[in-house]
C-alpha positions in Angstrom: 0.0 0.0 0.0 1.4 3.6 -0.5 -0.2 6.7 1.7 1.1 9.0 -0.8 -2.0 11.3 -1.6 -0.3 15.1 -0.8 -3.5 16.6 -2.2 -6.0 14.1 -0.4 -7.1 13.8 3.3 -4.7 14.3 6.1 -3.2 11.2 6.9 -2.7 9.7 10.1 -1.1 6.8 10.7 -1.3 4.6 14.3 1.3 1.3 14.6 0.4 -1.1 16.6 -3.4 -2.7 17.4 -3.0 -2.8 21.1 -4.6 -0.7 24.1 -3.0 2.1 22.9 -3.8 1.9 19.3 -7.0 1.0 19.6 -7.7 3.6 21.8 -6.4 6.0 19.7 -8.2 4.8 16.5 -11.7 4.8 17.9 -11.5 8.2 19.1 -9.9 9.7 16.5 -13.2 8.1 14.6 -15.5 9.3 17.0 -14.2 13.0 17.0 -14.9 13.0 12.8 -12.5 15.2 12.1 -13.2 16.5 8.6 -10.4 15.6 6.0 -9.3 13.0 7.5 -8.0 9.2 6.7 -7.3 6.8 10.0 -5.1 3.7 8.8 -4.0 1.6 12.0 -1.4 -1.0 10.9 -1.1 -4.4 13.0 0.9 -7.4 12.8 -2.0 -10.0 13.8 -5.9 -9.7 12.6 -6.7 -9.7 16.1 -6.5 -7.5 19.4 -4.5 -9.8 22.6 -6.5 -8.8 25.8 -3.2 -9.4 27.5 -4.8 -8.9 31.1 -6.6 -12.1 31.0 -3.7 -14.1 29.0 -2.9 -15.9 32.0 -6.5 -17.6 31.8 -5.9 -18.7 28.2 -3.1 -20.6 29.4 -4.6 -22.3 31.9 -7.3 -23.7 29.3 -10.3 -20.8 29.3 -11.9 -20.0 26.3 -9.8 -18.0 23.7 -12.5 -15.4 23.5 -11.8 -13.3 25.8 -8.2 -12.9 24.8 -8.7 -13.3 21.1 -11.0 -10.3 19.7 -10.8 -9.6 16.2 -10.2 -6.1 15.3 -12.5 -6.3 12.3 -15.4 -6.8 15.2 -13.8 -3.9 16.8 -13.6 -0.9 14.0 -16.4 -2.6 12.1 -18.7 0.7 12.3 -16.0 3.1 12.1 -13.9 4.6 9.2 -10.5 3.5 10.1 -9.0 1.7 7.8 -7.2 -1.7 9.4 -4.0 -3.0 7.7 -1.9 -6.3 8.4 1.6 -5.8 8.2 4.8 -5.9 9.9 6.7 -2.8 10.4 10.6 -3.0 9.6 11.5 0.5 9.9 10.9 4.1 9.1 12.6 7.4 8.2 10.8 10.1 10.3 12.6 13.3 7.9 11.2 11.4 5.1 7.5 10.9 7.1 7.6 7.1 5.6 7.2 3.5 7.5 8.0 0.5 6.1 6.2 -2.4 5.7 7.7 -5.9 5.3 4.9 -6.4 2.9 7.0 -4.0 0.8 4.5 -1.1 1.8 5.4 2.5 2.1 3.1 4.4 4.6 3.7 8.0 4.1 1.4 9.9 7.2 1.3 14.0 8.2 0.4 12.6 12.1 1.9 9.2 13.1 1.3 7.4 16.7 3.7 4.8 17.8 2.3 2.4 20.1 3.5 -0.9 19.2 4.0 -2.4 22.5 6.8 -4.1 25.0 8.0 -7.3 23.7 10.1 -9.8 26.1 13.3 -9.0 27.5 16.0 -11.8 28.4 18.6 -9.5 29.4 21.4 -11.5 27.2 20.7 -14.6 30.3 22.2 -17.8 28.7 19.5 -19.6 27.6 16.4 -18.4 28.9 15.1 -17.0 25.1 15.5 -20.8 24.0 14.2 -22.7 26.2 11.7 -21.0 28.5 7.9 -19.7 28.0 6.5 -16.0 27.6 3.2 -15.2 28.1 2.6 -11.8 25.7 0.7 -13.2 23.1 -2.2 -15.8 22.6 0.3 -17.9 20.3 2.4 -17.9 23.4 -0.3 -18.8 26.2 -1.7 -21.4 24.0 1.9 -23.0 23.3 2.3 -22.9 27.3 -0.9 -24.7 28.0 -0.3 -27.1 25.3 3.0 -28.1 26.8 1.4 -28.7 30.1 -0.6 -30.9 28.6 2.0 -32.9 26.9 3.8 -33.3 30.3 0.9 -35.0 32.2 -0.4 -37.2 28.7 3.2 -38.5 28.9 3.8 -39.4 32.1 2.3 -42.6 32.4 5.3 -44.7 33.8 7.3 -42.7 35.3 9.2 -43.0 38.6 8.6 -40.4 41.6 11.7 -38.8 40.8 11.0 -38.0 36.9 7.6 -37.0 37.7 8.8 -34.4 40.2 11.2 -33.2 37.8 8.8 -32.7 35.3 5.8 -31.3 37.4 8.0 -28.6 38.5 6.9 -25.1 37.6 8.9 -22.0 37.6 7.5 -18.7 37.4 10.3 -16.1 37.0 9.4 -12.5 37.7 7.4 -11.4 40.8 5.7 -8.4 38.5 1.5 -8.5 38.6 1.8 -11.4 35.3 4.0 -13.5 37.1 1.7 -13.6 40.2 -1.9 -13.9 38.3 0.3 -17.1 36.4 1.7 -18.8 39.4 -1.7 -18.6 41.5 -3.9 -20.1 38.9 -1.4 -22.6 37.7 -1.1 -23.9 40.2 -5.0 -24.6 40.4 -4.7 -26.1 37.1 -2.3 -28.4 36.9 -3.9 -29.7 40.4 -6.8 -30.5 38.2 -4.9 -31.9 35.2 -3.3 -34.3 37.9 -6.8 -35.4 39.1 -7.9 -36.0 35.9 -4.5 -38.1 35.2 -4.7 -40.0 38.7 -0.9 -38.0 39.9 -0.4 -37.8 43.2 -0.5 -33.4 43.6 2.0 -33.7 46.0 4.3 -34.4 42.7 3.7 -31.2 41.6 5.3 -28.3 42.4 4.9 -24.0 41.5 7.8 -21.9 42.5 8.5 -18.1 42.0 11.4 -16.3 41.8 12.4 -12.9 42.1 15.4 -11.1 41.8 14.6 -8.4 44.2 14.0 -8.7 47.7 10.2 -8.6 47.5 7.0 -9.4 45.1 5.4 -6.5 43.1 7.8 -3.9 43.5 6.8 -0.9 42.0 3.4 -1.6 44.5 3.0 -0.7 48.2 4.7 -2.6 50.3 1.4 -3.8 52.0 -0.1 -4.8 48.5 3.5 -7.1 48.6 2.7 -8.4 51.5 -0.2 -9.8 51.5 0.2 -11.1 47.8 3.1 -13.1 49.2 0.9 -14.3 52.2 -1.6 -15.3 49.8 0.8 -17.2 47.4 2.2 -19.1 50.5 -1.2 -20.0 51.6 -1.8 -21.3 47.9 0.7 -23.8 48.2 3.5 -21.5 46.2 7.0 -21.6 46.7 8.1 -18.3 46.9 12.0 -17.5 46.4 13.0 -14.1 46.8 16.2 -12.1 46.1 17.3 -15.0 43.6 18.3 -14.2 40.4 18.2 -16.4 37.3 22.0 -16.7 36.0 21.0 -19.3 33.4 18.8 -22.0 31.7 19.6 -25.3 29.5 17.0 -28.1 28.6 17.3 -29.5 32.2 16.7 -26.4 34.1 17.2 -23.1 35.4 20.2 -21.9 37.3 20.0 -20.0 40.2 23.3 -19.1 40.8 25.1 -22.4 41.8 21.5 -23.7 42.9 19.6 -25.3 39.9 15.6 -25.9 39.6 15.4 -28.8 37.6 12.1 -27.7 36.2 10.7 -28.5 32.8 8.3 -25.8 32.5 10.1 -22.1 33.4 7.9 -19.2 32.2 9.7 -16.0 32.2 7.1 -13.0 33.2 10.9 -11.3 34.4 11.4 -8.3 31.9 9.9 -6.2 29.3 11.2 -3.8 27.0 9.8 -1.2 23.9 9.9 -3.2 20.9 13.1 -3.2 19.0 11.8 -1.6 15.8 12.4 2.2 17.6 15.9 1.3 16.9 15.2 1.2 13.1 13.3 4.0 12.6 15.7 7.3 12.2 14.7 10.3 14.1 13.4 9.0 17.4 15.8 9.8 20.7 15.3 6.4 22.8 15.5 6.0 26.5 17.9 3.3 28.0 15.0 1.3 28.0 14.3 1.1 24.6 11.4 3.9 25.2 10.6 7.3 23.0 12.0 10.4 24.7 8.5 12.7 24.4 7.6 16.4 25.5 4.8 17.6 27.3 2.4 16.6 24.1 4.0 13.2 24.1 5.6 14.2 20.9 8.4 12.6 20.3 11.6 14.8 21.1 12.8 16.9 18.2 10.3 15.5 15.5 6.6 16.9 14.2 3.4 15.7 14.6 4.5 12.3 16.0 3.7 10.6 19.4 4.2 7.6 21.2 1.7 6.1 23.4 1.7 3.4 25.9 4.6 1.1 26.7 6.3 2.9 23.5 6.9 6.3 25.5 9.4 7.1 28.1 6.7 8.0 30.7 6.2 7.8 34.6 3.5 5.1 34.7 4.1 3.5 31.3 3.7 -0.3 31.3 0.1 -0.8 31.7 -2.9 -1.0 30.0 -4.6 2.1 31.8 -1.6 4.1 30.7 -2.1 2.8 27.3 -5.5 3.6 27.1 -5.2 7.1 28.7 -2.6 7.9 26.1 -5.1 6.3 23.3 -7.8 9.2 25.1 -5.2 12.0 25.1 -3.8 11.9 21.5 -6.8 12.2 19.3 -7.4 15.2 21.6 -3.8 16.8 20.9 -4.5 16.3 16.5 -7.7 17.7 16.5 -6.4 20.8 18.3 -3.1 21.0 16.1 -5.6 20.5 13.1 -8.2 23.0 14.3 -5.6 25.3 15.3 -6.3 25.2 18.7 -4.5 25.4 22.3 -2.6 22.0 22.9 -4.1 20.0 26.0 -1.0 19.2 27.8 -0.5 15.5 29.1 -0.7 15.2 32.9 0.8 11.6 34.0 -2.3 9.6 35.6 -2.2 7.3 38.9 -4.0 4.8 37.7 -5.8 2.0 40.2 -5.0 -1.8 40.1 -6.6 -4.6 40.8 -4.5 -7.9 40.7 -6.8 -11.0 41.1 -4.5 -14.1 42.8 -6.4 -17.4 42.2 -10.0 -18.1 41.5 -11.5 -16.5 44.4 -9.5 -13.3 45.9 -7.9 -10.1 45.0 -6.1 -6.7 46.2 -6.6 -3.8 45.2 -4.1 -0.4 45.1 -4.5 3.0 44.6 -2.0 5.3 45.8 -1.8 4.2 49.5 -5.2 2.3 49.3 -5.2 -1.1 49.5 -7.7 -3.3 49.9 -7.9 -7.3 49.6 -10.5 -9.9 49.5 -13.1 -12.0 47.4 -14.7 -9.2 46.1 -11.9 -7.8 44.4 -12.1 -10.6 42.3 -15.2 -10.0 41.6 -14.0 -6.2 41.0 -11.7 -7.6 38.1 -14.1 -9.5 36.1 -16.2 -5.6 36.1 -13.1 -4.0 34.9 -12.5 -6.7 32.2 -16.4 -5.9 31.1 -16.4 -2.2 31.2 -13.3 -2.5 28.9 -14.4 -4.8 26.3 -17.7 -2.9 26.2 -15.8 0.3 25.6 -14.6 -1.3 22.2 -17.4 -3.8 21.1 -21.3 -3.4 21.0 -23.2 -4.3 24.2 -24.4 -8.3 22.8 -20.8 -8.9 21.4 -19.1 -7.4 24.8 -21.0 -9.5 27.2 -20.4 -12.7 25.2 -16.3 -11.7 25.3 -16.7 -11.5 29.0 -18.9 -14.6 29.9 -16.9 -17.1 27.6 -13.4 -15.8 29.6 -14.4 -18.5 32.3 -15.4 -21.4 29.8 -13.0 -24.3 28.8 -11.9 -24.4 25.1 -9.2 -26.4 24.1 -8.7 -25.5 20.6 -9.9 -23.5 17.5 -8.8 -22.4 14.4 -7.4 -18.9 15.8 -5.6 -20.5 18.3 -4.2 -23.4 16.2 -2.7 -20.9 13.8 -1.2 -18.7 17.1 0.2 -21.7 18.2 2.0 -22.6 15.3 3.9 -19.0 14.7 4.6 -18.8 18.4 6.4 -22.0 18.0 8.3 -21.7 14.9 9.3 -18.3 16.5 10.6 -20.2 19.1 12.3 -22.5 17.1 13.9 -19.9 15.0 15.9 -19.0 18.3 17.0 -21.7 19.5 18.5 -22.3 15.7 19.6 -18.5 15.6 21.3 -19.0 19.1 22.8 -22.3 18.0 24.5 -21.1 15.0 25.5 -18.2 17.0 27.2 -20.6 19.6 
């Protein structure tokens, strides 16, 4: 495709189809700016509701986690394009498809997202499990499959081996993962007549407590609820390594078969090919007050793509996804700039099936109906992007059992050749 029409509409171009994106294409529709031609590029059909990822791999219903984004601009004028993007030249106003595409734009929002970071640990991009995708929480859960169909005579000893789980990072993913995995593989063992004293869930964390950037109350009694759930908790440890046998700890070594790695996230590496952006040492987009990026015109970055105090959430996504559509219409109309204010935004982490805390500033709260509170927020988002019937549907099928569908068949197989391109790329680099 080439955006390339100087005499035709203004053009603005958003990257990514995540919170922030999305958020910032269904705004910009609603605001009808005359003159204008929205064109959101992704690099999947579909939207990942990442916050509920963690249920997909524990074997609910893709639905809730899968929503295709032709469901989601279906009644809107933005136009949605599937592509990967390679690189950019922001003097030139281009981006650069690997389809080949050119997309020439006179506004362009970056918001495409964190990917996993390994921080250059032997062996933990080979061999161990993300969870940022639905390709890579449906290749989790089918692993775990694999390792209770196969066990059927094995000793003690190999089945504790392989019923070991490790969940590395003590961040809110890591701690929604280890509390209802270790629910479900309880249940896979009942269903495979295993002995759930075999199994084992263990977290570790390089610092010296969970959830970090929280309260330390909200740390406290996450950990106390962990331990009461039957999960290890290992604190101050720092992965130094990973093979096919297990994860290093220093000289102490977890011989686990399953280690998911919730540890790190950084801005995705295509910043680094686009000339014109200033990056943070985090891989982040330097921005001003306006979230424009530094030293550039009528560009922004959103989300997890800008070098912002509370960025690395999904409310800070979709606050940014609010602000920018209000920031072009005024530099369209001619108007005052809105500056952006940095928003506090409250959490609620749900830890199991039945209990959750909740922090704002120095609130906290805890209990069962915070759990309750999560499955509302998970609603009033999905209903904030799809029509009433189609929202409600999303929501109720995020607690129902699916073990497989075309969507998720096809996810699962690019996660894993994606994983098996690493391990080749790291063995030929070895």
């Amino acid at each position: 495709m080439q955006m390339n029409a100087t005499d035709g509409p203004i053009r603005i171009l958003i990257l990514g189809g995540g919170f922030g994106g999305i958020r910032t294409a269904l705004n910009l529709a609603k605001k009808k700016i005359p003159n204008t031609r929205i064109v959101l590029v992704s690099d999947k059909h579909h939207f990942d509701y990442t916050p509920a990822l963690y249920k997909l791999a524990t074997g609910a219903s893709p639905l809730e986690t899968c929503i295709p984004l032709g469901e989601i601009f279906q009644h809107t004028n933005v136009e949605v394009l599937v592509d990967t993007i390679t690189g950019g030249s922001l003097p030139d106003q281009v981006i650069f498809g690997k389809s080949g595409s050119r997309y020439q734009y006179d506004f362009l929002v970056l918001g495409l997202g964190a990917e996993t970071a390994y921080f250059n640990i032997p062996g933990v991009a080979e061999h161990s499990f993300a969870l940022k995708s639905v390709g890579t929480a449906l290749k989790l859960k089918n692993h775990v499959h694999a390792l209770f169909d196969g066990s059927k005579g094995l000793s003690k000893e190999e089945m504790m081996c392989r019923f070991q789980f490790v969940v590395v990072g003590g961040g809110p993913a890591g701690v929604e993962l280890a509390s209802v995995i270790r629910r479900y593989t309880r249940t896979l063992a009942k269903m495979h007549t295993i002995p759930e004293h075999l199994i084992t869930v263990d977290m570790v964390q390089a610092v010296p407590r969970l959830l970090p950037t929280f309260p330390e109350e909200v740390s406290r009694r996450v950990t106390k609820k962990l331990s009461e759930l039957g999960i290890n908790i290992m604190l101050g440890r720092a992965v130094t390594g990973e093979d096919a046998d297990g994860v290093y700890l220093n000289e102490t070594k977890l011989q686990a078969k399953t280690v998911i790695w919730t540890a790190g996230v950084r801005a995705s590496h295509i910043y680094g090919s686009i000339t014109g952006l200033t990056l943070d040492k985090g891989g982040r987009i330097v921005v001003d007050e306006y979230m424009n990026a530094l030293n550039t015109k009528n560009v922004f970055a959103i989300g997890d793509s800008a070098s912002t105090p509370h960025a690395g959430t999904a409310q800070t996504a979709n606050y940014d996804g609010s602000y920018i559509p209000r920031v072009i219409e005024a530099i369209i109309q001619k108007k005052s700039l809105p500056k952006y204010e940095p928003r506090v935004t409250p959490y609620v982490i749900p830890v199991g099936s039945k209990w959750g805390i909740f922090s704002y500033k120095n609130t906290v709260l805890s209990g069962r109906v915070f759990r309750w509170l999560r499955e509302v927020i998970d609603f009033r988002f999905f209903l904030s992007i799809l029509p009433l019937g189609k929202a409600f549907n999303v929501w109720r099928e995020g607690g129902s059992i699916c073990e497989s569908c075309p969507t998720c068949e096809e996810a699962v197989a690019i996660s894993t050749q994606q994983h098996l391109e690493r391990r080749s790329s790291s063995k030929s680099l070895g």
